[in-house]
N, C-alpha and C positions, 0 to 999 in steps of 0.2 A: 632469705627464705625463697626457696622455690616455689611458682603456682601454676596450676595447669593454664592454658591458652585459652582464648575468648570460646573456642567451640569443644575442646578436650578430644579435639581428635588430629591426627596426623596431617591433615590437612592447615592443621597453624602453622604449619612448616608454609611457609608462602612459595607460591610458584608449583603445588601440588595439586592434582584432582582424582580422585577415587572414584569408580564406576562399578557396578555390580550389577548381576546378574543371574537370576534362579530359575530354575526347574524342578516344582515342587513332585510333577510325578516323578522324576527320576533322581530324586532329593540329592541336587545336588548343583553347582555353580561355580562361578567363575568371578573374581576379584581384581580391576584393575589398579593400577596405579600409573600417574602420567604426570612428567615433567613439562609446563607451558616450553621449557626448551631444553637442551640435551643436558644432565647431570650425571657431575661422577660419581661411580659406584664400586663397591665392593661387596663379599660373602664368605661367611662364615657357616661351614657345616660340622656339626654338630654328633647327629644323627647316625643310627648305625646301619639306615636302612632310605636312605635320599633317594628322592627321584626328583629330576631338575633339568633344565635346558639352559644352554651359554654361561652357566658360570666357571669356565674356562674364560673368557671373553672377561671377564673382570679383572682378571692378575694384571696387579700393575705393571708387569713386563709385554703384556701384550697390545696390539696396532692401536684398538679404539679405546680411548681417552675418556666418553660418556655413553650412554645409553638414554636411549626413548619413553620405556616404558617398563614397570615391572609387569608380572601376570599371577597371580596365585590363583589355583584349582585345583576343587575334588577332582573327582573321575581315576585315581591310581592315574596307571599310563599314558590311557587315552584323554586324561587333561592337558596333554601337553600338546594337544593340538590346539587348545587355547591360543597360546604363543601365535603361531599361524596365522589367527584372527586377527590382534592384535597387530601382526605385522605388517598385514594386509591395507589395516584400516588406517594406519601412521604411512606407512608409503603412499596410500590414495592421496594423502594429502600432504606428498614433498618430505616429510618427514624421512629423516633416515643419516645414514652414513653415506659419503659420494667418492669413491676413488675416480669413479672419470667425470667430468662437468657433465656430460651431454649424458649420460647414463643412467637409469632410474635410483633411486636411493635407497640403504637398505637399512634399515630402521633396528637397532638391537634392541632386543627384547626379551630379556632373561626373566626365565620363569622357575618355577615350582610346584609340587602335586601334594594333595591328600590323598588315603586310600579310605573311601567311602561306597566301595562298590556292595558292601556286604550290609547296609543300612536300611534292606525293603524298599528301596526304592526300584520303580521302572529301568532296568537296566536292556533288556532286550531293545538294542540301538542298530543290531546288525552292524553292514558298513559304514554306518553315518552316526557317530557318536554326536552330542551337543556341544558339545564343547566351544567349537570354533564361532557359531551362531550365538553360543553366549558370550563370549569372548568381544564379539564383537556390537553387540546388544548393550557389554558393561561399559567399552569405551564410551557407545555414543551418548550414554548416560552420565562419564565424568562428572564431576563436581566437589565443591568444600564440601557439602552436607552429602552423610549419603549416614544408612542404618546397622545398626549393630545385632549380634545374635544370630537367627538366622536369617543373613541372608551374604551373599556373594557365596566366596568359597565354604564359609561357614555353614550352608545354610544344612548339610547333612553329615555334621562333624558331630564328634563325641569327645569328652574328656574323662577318662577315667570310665565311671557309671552314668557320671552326668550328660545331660545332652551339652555338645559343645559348639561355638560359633565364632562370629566375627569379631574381633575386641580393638581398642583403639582406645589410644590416651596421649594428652600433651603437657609438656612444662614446659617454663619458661625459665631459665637458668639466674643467678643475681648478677652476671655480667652482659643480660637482657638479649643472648641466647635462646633460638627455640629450638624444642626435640620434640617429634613426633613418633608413634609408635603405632604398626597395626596389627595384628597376628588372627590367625587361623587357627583355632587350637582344636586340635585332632588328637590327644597325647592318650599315651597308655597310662601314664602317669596320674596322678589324681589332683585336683588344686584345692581339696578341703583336709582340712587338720581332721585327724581323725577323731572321730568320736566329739563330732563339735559342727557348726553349722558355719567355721569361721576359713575364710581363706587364708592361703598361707602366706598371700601377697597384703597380709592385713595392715601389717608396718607402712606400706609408701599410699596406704590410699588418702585418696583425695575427695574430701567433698562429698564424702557417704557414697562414691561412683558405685560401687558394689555391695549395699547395702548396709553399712556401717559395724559392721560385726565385729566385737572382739573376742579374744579371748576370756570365758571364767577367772575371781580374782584368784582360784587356787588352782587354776591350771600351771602343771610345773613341767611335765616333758612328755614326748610323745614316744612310741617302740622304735626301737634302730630299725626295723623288718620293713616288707615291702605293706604299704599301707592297702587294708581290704576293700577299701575303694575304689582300688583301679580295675582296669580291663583284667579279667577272669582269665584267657585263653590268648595272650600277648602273640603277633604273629606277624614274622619282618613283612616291612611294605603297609601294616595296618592301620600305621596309627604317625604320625609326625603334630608338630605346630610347625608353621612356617609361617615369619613375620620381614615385617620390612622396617629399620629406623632411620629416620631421614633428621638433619638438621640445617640449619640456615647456615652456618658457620662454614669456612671457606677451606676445607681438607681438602688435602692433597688426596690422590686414592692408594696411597699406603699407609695415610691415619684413616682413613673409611675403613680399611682393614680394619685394623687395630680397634673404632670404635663398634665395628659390627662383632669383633670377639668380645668386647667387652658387653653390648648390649645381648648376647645370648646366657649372661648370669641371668639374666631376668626371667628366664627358663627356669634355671633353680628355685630360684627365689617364689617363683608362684604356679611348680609342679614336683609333688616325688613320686615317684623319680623323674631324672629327667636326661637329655640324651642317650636314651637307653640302647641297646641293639635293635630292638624295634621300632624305634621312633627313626625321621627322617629329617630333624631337627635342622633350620635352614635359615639363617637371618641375611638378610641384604641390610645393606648402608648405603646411603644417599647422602646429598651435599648441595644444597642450592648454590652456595656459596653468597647469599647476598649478604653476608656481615662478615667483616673480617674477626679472625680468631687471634686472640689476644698473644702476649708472650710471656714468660716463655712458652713457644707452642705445647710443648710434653705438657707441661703440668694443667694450660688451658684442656687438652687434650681428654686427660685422665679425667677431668672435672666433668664434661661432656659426656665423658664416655661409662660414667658412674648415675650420672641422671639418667641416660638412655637405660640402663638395665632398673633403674627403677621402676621407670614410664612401661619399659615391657613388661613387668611383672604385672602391674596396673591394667593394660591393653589387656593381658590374657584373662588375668581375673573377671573385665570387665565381660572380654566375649565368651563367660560362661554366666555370669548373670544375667545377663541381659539374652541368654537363650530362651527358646520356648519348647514345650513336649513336642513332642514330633513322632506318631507312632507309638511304637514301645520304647522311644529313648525319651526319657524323663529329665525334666530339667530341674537344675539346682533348687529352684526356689518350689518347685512341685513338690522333692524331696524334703525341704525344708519345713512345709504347711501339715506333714504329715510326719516330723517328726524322724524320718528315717536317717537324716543324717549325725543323727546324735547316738544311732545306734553302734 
């Protein structure tokens, strides 16, 4: 049997640390992630509407072998000066990629956006977006422990009707494997079973993370149709999750491939719909490599790469529970207290 890690968050992955940082006027923030030393990586997009930085820089056919740091941010476009920050604050301190010895170092740092610019929040930034100031506010804050819901990139995200946030979830594998899982969940798509107050990630939870909800014993099927829960007026650029799955286990980066395809079923599994035209649907894969992966590799592989999409589904579900009202975007359990999701 499978069980989540000592802290249930992506950070059981050892040699990882999480940083975040908000700006509740202009409801919106910035998500790191940092490897203590360079890991490999790969990315699976999904989505029909990505907005992203250097994951080109990932194919396994190309110069650099690891990366530094990931970056997830609201702000659409102008989040991706996050990355920036980021980069800034890893070179300050040596970090980085070095083609000459004597030359400064350049730190990869592949990132991803949400589109949260239409949320009420303070957007009038002029030429000075936040981004890069939070960006660099969330490394120096790194750490195991950091919070869920809103806050980092999550903190002006929506799901479907619900307010949406930051989610994160870990296992521990039976061949004593860890996966970790953190996601952004922005989706057009909706994560409640209709007409029901139950998520659809109900099957892989753990430990009541999401409020222990199942389904009625006579619930029997739900409409093939697009569930009336989600975003009303869907619109490319609006709406993505973007997540990151990291495990200890020793892949090459063309199984990081492979387990970041596989850990974006976990999208399915706890959104319908899910990679839609609208969405910009974006998983990264990580590798510390501090435990060797058993043989045959393929089938250790597949094993991994089946837990990872469970753990996502879990992560996403978690960072809409674990949201709060924020304005006129209502969070799951507000809807819940009052009945409306069973409408």
């Amino acid at each position: 049997m499978t069980r989540p890690g000592k802290r249930n968050l992506i950070t059981d992955v050892a040699g990882l640390s999480v940083g975040q940082a908000e700006d509740a006027g202009v409801r919106s923030g910035v998500t790191v992630i940092l490897g203590e030393q360079p890991v490999a990586a790969a990315v699976d997009v999904r989505g029909g509407a990505p907005g992203t930085s250097e994951t080109d820089a990932l194919d396994p056919v190309s110069l650099v072998d690891a990366i530094d740091g990931i970056v997830l941010s609201g702000g659409s476009v102008y989040g991706l000066d996050a990355v920036s920050g980021v980069v800034a604050w890893l070179g300050a301190r040596g970090r980085g990629f070095r083609i000459v010895p004597d030359g400064p170092p350049a730190p990869i740092v592949p990132g991803a956006i949400i589109f949260d610019l239409a949320n009420g929040g303070e957007k009038n930034w002029g030429a000075r977006p936040p981004y890069r100031a939070l960006a660099l506010a969330a490394a120096e804050s790194a750490g195991v422990d950091f919070r869920l819901g809103n806050a980092g990139a999550g903190f002006g995200a929506t799901a479907g009707i619900y307010k949406g946030g930051t989610g994160s979830a870990s296992v521990v594998t039976e061949a004593g494997h860890t996966i970790g899982a953190l996601a952004i969940v922005n989706s057009v798509g909706s994560p409640i079973i209709p007409c029901t107050d139950v998520f659809w990630a109900f099957p892989f939870e753990q430990d009541e993370e999401f409020g222990g909800r199942h389904p009625a014993a006579n619930f029997r099927s739900v409409d093939a149709g697009l569930p009336p829960d989600m975003k009303n007026i869907p619109r490319a650029g609006a709406n993505t999750t973007i997540a990151v799955v990291a495990t200890d286990a020793d892949l090459t980066r063309a199984e990081l491939r492979r387990l970041a395809i596989m850990a974006a079923d976990g999208f399915a599994r706890a959104l319908r719909p899910a990679h839609a035209p609208f969405d910009g649907d974006t998983v990264f894969a990580l590798a510390t490599a501090k435990r060797r992966l058993g043989d045959p590799r393929p089938y250790e592989l597949m094993g991994i790469g089946n837990a990872a999409a469970d753990c996502m589904a879990r992560a996403i579900a978690r960072g809409v529970y674990e949201a709060e009202t924020l304005g006129d975007m209502r969070s799951y359990r507000d809807r819940c207290a009052t009945g409306e999701t069973r409408r």
